[in-house]
C-alpha positions as CSV (number, residue, x, y, z in Angstrom):
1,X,-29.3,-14.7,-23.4
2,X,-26.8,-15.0,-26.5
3,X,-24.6,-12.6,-28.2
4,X,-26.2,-11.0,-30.8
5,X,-23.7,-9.2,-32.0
6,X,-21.3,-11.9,-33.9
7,X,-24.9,-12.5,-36.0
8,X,-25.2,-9.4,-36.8
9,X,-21.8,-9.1,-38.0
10,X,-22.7,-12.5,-40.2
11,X,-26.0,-11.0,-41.6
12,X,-24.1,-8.1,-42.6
13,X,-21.1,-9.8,-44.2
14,X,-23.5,-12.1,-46.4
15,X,-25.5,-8.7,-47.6
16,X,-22.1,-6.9,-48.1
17,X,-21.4,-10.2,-50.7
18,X,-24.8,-10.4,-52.4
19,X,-24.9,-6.6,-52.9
20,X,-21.0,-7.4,-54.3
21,X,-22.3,-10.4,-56.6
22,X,-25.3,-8.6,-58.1
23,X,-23.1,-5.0,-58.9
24,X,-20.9,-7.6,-61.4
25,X,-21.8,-7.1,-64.7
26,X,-22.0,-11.3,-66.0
27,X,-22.4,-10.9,-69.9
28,X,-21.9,-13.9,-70.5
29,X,-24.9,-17.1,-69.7
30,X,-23.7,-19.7,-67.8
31,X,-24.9,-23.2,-69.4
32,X,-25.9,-25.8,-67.1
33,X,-26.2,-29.8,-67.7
34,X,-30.0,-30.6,-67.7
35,X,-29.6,-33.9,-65.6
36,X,-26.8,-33.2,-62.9
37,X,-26.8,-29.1,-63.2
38,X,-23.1,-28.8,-64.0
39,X,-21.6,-25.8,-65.8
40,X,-19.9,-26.4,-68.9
41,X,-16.6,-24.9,-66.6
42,X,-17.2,-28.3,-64.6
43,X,-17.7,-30.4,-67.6
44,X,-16.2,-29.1,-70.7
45,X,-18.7,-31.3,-73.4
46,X,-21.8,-30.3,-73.2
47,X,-24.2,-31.8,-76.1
48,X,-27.5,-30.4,-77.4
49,X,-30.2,-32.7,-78.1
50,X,-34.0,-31.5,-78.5
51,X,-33.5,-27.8,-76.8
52,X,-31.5,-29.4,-73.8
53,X,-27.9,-29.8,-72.5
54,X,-26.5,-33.0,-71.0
55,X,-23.1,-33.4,-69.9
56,X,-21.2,-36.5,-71.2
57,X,-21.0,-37.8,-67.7
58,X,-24.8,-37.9,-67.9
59,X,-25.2,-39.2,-71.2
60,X,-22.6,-41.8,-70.6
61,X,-24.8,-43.0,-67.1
62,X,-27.9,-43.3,-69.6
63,X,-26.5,-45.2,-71.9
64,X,-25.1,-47.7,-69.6
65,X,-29.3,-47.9,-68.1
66,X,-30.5,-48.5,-72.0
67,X,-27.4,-50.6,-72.6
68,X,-28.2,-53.0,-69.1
69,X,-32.3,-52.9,-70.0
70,X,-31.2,-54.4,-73.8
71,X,-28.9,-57.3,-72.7
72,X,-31.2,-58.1,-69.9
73,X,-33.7,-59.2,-72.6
């Protein structure tokens, strides 16, 4: 039989940390990239374009897809 108690320990630790995370008081939303899900702390230029947020990483990838579709031609 295993040792149960070092996943105990674990289970506990983890519930300690969520019960730590929820207590903070987050005023602020965190704004998330649409495509890829990064936070505007990951990538600073976010831009806005019919109610949703794409990073310029992610804008960037689709226009070099349009831009490959077009000279393909």
């Amino acid at each position: 039989m295993g040792d149960r108690s070092k996943a105990d320990a674990r289970k506990a630790e983890v519930g300690r940390k969520f019960e730590e995370a929820k207590s903070k008081n987050r005023d602020t939303r965190l704004v998330r990239c649409q495509s890829c899900r990064k936070s505007e702390l990951q990538e600073p230029i976010m831009v806005e374009m019919g109610g949703f947020l794409f990073c310029s990483e992610c804008i960037t990838a689709a226009y070099g897809v349009v831009a490959g579709r077009k000279a393909g031609r």
